[in-house]
Every structure is written in C-alpha cells, then in structure tokens.
mmCIF file of the N, C-alpha and C atoms, coordinates in Angstrom:
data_MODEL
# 
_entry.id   MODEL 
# 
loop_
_atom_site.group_PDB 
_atom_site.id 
_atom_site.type_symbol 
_atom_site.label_atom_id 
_atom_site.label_alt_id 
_atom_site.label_comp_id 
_atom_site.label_asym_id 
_atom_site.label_entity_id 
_atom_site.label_seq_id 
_atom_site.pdbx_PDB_ins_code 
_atom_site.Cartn_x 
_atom_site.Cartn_y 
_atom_site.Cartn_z 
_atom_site.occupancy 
_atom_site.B_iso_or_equiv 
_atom_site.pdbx_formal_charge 
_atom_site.auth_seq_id 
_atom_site.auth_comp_id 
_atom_site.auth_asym_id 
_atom_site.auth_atom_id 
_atom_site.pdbx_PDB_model_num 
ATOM 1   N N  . UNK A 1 1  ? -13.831 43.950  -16.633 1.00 0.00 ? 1  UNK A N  1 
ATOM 2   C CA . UNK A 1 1  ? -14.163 43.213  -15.441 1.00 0.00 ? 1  UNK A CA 1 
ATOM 3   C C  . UNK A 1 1  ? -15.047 42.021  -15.721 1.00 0.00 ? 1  UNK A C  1 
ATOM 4   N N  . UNK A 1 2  ? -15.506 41.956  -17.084 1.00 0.00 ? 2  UNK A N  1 
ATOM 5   C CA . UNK A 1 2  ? -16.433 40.894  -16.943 1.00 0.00 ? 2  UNK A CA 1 
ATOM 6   C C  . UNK A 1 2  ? -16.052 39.559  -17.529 1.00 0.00 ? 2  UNK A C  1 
ATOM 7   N N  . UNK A 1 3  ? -14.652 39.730  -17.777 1.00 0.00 ? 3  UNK A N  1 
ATOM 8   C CA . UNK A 1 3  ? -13.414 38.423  -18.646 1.00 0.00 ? 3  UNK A CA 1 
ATOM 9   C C  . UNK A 1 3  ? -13.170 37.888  -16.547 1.00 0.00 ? 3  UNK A C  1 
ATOM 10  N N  . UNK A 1 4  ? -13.208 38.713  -15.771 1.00 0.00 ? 4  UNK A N  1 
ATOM 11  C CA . UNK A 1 4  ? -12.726 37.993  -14.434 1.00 0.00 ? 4  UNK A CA 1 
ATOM 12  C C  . UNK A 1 4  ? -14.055 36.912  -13.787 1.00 0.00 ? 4  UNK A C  1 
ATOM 13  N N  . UNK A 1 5  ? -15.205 37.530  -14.246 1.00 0.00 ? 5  UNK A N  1 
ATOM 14  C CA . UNK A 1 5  ? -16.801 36.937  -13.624 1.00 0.00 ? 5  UNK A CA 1 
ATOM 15  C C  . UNK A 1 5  ? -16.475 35.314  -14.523 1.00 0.00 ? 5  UNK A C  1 
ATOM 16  N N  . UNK A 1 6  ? -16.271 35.619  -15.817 1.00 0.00 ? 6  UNK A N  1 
ATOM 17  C CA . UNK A 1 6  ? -15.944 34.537  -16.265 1.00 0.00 ? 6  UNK A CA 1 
ATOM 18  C C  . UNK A 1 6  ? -15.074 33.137  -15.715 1.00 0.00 ? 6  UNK A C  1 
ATOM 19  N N  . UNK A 1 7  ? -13.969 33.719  -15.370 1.00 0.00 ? 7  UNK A N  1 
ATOM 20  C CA . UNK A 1 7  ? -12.918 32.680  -14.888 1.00 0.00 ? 7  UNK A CA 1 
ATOM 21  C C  . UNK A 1 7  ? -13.582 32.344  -13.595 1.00 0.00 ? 7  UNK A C  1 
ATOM 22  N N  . UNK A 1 8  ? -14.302 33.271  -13.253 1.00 0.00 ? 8  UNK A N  1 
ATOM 23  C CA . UNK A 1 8  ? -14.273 32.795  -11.652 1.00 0.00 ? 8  UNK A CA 1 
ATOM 24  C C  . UNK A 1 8  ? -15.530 31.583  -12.012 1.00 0.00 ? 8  UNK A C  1 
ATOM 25  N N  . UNK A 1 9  ? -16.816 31.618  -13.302 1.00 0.00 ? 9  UNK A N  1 
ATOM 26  C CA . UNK A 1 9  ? -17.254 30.506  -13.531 1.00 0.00 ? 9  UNK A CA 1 
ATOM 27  C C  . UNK A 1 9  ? -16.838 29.590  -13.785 1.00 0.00 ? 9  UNK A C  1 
ATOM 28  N N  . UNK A 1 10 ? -15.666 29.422  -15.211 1.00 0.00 ? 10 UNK A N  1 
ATOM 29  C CA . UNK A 1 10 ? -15.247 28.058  -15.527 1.00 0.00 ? 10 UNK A CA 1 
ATOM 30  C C  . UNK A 1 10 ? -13.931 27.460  -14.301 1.00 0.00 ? 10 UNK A C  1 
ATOM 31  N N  . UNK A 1 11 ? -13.804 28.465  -13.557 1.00 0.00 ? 11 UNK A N  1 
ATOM 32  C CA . UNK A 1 11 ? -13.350 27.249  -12.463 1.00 0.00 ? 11 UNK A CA 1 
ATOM 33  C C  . UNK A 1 11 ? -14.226 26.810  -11.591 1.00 0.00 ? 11 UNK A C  1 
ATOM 34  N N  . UNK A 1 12 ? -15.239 27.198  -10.931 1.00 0.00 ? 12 UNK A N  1 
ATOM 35  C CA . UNK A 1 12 ? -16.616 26.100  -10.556 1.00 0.00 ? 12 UNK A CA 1 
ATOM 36  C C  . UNK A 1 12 ? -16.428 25.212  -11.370 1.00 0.00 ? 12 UNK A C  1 
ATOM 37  N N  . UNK A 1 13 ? -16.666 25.436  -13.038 1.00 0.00 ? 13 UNK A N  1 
ATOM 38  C CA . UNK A 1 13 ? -17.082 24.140  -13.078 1.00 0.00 ? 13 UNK A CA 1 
ATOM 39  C C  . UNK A 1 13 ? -16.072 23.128  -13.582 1.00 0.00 ? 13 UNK A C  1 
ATOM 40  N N  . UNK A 1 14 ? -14.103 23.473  -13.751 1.00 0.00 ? 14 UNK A N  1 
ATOM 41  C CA . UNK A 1 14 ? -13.706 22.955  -13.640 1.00 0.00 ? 14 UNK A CA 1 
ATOM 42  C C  . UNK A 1 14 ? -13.742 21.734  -12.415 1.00 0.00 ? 14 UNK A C  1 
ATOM 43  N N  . UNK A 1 15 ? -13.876 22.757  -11.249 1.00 0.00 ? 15 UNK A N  1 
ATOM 44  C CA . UNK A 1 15 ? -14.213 22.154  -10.338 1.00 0.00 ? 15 UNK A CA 1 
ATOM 45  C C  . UNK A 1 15 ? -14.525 20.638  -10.070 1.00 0.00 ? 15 UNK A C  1 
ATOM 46  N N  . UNK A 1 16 ? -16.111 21.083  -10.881 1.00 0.00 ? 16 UNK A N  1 
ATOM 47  C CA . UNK A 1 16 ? -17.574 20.669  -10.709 1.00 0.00 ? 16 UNK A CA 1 
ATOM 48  C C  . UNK A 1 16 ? -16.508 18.955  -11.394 1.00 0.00 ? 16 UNK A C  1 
ATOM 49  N N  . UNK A 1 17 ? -16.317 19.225  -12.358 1.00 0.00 ? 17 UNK A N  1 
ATOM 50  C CA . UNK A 1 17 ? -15.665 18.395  -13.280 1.00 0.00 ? 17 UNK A CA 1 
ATOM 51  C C  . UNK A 1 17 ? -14.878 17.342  -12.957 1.00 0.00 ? 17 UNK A C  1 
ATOM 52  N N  . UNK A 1 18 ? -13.800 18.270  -12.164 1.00 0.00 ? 18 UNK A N  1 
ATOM 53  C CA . UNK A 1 18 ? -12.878 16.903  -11.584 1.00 0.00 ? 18 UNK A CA 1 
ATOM 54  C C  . UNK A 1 18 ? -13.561 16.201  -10.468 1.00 0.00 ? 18 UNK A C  1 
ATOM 55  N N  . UNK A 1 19 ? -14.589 16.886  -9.873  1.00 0.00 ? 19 UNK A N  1 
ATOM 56  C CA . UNK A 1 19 ? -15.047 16.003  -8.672  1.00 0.00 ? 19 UNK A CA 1 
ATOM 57  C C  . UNK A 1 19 ? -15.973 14.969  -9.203  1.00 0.00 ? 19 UNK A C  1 
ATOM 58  N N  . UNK A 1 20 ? -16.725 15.078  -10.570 1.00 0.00 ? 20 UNK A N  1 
ATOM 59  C CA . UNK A 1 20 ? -17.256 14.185  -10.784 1.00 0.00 ? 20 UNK A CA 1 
ATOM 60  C C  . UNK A 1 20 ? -16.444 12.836  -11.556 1.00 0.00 ? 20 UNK A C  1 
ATOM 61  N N  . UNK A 1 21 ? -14.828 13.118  -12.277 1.00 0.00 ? 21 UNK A N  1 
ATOM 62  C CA . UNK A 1 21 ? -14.323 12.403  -12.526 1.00 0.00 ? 21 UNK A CA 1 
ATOM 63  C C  . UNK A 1 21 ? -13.635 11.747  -11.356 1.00 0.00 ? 21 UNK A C  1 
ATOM 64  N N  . UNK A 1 22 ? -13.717 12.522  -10.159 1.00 0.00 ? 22 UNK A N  1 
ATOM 65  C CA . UNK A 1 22 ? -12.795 11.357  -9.309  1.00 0.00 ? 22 UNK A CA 1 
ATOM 66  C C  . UNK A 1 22 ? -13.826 10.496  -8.823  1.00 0.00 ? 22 UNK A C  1 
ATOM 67  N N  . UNK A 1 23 ? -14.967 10.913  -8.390  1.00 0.00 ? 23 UNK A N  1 
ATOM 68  C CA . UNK A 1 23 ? -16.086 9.922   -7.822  1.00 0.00 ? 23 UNK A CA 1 
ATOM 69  C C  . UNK A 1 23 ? -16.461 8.898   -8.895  1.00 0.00 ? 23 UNK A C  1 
ATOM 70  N N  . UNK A 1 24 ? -15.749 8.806   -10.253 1.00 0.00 ? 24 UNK A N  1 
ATOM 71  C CA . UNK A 1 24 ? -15.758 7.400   -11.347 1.00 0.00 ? 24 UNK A CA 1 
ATOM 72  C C  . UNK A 1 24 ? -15.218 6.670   -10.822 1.00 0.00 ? 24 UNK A C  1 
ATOM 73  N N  . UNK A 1 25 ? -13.596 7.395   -10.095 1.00 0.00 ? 25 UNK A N  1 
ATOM 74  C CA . UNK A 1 25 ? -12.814 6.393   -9.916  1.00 0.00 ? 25 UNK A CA 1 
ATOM 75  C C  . UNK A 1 25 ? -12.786 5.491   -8.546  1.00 0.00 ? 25 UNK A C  1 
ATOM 76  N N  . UNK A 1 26 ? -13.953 5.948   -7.726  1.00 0.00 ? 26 UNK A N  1 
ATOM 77  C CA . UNK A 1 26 ? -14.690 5.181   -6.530  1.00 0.00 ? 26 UNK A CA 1 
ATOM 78  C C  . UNK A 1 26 ? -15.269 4.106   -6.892  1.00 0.00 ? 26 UNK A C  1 
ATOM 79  N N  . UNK A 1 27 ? -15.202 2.948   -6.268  1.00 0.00 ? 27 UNK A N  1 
ATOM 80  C CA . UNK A 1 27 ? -16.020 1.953   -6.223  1.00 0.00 ? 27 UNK A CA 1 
ATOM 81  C C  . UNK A 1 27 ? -17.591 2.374   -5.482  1.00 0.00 ? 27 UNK A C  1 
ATOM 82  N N  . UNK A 1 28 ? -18.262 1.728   -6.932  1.00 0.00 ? 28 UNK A N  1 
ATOM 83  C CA . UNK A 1 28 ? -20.038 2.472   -6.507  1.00 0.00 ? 28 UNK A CA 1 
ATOM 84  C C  . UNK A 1 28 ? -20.767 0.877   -5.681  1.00 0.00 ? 28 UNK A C  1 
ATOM 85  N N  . UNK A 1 29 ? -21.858 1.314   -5.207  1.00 0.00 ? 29 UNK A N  1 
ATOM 86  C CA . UNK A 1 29 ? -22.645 0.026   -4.708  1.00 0.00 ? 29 UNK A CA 1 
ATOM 87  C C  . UNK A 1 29 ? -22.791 -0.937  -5.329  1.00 0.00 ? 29 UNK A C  1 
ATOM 88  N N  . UNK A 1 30 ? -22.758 -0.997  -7.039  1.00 0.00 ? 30 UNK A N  1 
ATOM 89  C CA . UNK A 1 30 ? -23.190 -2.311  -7.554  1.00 0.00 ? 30 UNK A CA 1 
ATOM 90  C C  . UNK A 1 30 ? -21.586 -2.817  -7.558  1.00 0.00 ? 30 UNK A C  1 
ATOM 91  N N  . UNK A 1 31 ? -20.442 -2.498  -7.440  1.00 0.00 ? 31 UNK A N  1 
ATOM 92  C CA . UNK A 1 31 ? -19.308 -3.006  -8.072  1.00 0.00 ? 31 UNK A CA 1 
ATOM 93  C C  . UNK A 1 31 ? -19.023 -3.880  -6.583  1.00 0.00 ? 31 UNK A C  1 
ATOM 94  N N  . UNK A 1 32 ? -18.450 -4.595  -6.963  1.00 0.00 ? 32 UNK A N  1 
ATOM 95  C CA . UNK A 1 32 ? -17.363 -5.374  -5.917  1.00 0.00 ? 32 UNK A CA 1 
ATOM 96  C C  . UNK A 1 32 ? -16.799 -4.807  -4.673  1.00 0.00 ? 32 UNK A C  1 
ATOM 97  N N  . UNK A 1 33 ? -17.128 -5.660  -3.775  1.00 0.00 ? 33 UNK A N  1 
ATOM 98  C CA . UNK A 1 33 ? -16.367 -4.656  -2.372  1.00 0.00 ? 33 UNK A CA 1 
ATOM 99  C C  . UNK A 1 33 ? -14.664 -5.099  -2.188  1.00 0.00 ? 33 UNK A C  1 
ATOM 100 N N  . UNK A 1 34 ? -13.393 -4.292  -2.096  1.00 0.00 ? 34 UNK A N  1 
ATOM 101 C CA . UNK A 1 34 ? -12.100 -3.961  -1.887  1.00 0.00 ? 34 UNK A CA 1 
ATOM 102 C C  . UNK A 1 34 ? -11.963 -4.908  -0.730  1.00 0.00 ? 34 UNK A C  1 
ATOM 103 N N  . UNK A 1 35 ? -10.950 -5.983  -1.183  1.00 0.00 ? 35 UNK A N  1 
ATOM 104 C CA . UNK A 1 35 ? -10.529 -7.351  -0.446  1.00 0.00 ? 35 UNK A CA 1 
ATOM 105 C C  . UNK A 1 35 ? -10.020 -6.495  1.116   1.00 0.00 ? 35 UNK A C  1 
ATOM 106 N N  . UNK A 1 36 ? -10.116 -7.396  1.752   1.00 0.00 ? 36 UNK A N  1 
ATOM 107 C CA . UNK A 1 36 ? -9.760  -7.219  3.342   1.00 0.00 ? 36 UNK A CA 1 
ATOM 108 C C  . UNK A 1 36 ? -7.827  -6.826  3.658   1.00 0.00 ? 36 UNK A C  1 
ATOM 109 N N  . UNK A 1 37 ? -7.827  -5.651  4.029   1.00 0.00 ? 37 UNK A N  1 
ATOM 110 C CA . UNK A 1 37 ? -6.180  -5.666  4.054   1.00 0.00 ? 37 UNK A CA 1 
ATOM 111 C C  . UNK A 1 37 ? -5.753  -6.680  4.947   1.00 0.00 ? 37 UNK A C  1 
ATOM 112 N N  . UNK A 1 38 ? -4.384  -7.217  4.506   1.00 0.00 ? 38 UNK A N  1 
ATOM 113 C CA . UNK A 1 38 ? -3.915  -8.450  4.974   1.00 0.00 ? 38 UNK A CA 1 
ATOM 114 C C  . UNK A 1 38 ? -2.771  -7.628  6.178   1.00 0.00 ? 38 UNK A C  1 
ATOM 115 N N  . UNK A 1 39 ? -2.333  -8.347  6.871   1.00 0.00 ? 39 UNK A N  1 
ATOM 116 C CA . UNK A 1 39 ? -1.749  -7.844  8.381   1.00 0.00 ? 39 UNK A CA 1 
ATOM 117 C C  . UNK A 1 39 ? -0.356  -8.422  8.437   1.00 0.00 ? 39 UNK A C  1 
ATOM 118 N N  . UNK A 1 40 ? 1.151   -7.917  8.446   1.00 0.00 ? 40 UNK A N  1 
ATOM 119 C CA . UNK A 1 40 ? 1.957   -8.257  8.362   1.00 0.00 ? 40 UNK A CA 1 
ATOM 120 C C  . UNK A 1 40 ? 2.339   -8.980  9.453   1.00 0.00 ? 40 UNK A C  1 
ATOM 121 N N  . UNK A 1 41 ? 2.599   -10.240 9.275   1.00 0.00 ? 41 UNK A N  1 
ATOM 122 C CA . UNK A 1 41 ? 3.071   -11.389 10.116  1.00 0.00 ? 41 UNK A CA 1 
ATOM 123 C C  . UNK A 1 41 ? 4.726   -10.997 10.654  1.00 0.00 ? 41 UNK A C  1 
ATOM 124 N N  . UNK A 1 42 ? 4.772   -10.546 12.176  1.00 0.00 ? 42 UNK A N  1 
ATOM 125 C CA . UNK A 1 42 ? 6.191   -9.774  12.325  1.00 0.00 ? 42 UNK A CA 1 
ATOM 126 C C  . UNK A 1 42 ? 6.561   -11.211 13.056  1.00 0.00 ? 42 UNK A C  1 
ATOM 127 N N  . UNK A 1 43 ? 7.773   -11.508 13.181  1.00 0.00 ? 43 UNK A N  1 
ATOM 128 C CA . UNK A 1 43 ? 8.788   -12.500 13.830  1.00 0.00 ? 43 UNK A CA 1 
ATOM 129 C C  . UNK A 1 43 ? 9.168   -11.874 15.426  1.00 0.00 ? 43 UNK A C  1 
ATOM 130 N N  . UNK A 1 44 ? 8.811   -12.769 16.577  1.00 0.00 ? 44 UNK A N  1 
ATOM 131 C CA . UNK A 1 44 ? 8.828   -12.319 17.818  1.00 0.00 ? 44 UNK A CA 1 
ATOM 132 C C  . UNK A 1 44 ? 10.410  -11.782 18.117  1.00 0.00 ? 44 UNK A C  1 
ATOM 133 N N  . UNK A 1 45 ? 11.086  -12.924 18.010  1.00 0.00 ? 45 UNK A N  1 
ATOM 134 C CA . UNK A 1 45 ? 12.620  -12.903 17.663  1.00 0.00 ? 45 UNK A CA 1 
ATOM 135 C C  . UNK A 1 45 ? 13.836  -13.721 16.965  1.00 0.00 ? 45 UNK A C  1 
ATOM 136 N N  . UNK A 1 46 ? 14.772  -13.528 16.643  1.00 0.00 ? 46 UNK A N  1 
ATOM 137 C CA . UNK A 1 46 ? 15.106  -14.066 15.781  1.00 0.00 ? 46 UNK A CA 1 
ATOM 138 C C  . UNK A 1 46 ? 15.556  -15.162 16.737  1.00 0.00 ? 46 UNK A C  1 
ATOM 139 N N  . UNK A 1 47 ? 15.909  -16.393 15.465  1.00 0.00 ? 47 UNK A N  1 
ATOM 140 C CA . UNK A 1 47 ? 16.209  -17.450 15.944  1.00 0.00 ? 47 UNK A CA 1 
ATOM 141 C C  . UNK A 1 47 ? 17.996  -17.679 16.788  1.00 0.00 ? 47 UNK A C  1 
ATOM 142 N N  . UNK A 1 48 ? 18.213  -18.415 17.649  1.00 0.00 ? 48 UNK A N  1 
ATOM 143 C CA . UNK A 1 48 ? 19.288  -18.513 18.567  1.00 0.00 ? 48 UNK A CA 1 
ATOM 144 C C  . UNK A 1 48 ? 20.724  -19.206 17.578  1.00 0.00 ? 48 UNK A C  1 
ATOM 145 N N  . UNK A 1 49 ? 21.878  -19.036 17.757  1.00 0.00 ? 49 UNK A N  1 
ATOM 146 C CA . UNK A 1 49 ? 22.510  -19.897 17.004  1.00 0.00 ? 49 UNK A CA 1 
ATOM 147 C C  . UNK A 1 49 ? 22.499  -20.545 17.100  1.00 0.00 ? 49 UNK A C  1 
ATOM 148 N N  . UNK A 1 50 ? 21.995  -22.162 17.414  1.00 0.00 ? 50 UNK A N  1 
ATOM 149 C CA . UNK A 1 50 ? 21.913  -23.114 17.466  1.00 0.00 ? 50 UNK A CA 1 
ATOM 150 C C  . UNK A 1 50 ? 20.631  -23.552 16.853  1.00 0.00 ? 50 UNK A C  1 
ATOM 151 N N  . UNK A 1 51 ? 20.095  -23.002 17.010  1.00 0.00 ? 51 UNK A N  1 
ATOM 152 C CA . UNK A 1 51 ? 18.495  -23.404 15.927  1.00 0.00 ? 51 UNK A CA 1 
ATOM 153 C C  . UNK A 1 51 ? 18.469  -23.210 14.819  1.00 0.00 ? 51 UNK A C  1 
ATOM 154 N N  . UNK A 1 52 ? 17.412  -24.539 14.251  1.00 0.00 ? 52 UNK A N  1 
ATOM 155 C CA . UNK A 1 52 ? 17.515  -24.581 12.322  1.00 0.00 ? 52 UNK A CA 1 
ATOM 156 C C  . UNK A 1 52 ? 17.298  -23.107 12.399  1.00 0.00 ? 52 UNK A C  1 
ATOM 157 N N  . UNK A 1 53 ? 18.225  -23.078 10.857  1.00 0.00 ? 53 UNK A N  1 
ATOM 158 C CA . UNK A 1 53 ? 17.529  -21.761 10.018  1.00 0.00 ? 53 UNK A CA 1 
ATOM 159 C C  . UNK A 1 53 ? 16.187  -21.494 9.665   1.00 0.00 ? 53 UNK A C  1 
ATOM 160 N N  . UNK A 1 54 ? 15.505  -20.509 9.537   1.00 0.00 ? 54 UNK A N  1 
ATOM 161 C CA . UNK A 1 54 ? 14.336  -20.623 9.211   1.00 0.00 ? 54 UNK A CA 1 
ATOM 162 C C  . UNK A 1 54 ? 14.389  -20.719 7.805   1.00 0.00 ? 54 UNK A C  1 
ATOM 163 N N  . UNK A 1 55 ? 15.454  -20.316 6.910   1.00 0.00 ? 55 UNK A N  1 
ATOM 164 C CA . UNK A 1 55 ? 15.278  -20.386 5.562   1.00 0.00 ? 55 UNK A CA 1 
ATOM 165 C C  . UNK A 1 55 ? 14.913  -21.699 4.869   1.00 0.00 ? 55 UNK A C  1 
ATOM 166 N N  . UNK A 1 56 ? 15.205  -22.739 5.744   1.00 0.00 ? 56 UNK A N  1 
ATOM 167 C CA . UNK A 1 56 ? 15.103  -24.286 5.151   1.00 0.00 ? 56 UNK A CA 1 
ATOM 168 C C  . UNK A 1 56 ? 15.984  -24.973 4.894   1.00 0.00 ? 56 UNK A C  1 
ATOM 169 N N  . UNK A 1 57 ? 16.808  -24.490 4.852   1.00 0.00 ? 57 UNK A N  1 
ATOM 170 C CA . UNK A 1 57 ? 18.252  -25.240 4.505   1.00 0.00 ? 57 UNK A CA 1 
ATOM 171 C C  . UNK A 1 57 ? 18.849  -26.375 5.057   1.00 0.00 ? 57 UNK A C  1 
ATOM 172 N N  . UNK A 1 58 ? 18.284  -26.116 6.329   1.00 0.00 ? 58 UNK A N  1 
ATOM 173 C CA . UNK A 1 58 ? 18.739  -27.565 7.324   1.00 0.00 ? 58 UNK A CA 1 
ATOM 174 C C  . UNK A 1 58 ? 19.737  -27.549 7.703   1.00 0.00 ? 58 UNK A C  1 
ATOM 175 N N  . UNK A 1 59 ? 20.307  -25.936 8.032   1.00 0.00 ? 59 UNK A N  1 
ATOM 176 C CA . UNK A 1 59 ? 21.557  -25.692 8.871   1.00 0.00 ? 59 UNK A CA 1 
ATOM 177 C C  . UNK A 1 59 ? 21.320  -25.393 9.901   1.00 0.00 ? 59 UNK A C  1 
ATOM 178 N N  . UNK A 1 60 ? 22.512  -25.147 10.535  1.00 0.00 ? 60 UNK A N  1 
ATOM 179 C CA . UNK A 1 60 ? 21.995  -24.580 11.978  1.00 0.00 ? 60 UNK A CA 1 
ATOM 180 C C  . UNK A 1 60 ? 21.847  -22.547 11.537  1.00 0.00 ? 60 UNK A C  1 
ATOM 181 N N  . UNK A 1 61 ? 21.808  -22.200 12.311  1.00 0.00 ? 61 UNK A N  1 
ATOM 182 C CA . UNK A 1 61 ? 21.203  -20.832 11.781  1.00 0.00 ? 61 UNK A CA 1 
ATOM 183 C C  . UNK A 1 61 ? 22.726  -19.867 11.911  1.00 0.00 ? 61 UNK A C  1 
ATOM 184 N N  . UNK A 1 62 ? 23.680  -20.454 12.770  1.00 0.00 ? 62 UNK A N  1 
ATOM 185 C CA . UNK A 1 62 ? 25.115  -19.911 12.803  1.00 0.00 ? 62 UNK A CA 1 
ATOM 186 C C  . UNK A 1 62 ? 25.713  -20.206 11.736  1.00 0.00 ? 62 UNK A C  1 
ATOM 187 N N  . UNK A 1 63 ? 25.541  -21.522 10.607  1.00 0.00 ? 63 UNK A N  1 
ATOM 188 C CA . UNK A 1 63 ? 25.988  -21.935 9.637   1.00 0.00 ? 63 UNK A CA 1 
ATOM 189 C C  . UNK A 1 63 ? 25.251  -21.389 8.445   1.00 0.00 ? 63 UNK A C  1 
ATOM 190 N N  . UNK A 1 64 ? 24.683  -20.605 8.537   1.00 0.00 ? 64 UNK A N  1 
ATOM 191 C CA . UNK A 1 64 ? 24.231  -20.408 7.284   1.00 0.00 ? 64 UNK A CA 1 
ATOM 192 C C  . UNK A 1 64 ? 23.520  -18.975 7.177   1.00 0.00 ? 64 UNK A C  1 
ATOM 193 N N  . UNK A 1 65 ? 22.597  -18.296 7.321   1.00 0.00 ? 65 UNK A N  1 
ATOM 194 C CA . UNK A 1 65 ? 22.287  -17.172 7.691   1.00 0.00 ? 65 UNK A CA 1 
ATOM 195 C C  . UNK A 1 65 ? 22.727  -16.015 8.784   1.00 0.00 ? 65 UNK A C  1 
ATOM 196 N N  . UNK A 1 66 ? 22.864  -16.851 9.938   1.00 0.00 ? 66 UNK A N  1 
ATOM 197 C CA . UNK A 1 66 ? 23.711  -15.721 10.911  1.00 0.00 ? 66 UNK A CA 1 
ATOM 198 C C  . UNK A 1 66 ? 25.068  -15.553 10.783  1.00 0.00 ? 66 UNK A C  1 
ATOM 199 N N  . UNK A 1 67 ? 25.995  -15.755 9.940   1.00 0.00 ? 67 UNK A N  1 
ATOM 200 C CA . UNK A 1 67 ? 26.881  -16.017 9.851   1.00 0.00 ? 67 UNK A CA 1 
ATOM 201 C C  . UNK A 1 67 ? 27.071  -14.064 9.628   1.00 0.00 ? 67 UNK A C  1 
ATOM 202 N N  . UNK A 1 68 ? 28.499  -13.857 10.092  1.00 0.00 ? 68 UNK A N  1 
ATOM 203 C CA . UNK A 1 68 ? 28.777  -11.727 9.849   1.00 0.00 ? 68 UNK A CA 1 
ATOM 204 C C  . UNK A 1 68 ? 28.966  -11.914 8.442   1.00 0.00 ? 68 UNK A C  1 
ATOM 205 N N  . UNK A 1 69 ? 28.309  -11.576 7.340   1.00 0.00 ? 69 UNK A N  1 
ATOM 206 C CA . UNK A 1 69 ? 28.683  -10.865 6.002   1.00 0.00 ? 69 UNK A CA 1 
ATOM 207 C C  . UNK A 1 69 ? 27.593  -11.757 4.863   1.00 0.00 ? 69 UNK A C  1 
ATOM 208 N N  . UNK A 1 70 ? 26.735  -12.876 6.047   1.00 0.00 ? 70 UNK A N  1 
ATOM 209 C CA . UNK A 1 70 ? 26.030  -13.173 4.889   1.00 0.00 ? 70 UNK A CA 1 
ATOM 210 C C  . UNK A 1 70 ? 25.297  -12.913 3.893   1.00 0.00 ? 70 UNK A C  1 
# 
C-alpha cells in the first residue's frame, strides 16, 4: 500500500509541474501587452448587376464576377 501513497504524490507534483510550465507560457507584467483583436469588416450587400465590380477590374459586376460559374 505504500507504492499507491506514492503515486498519489508524484502526481501532485506532476501536477504542480505542468501548472508552473503553462503559467511560462503566459505573458507576465514586464512582457508586452497582446495587440488589440482586429474586427471583421462584413459587406452589407452584395453589389447589383450593374455596378462596378468590387474586384477592380472595371467591369460591370454581371461581366465579370457575377457571372453563374465564375
């Protein structure tokens, strides 16, 4: 019974162990603060067939992107 007292220590301090290796992988007070998440710019709706493409092309948007299979 006293090989079980054992295990039940070295997993504490496995434990103990990984929690102090994951708190390395935290950014501490002296390091750099984690850039501002950026916010995905969504499109209200798509453009009409008759309006430029948005790709740039300088088509109309039926000629070139909206087109079925483009």
């Amino acid at each position: 019974m006293a090989k079980g007292a054992d295990d039940k220590g070295d997993r504490f301090h496995d434990r103990a162990r990984r929690a102090k290796d994951h708190s390395k992988q935290l950014p501490g007070e002296d390091e750099p603060q984690l850039p501002e998440p950026v916010e995905t710019i969504h499109a209200d709706t798509q453009p009409k067939r008759n309006d430029p493409c948005p790709c740039g092309s300088g088509k109309k948007y039926k000629q070139c992107c909206g087109r079925p299979g483009a």
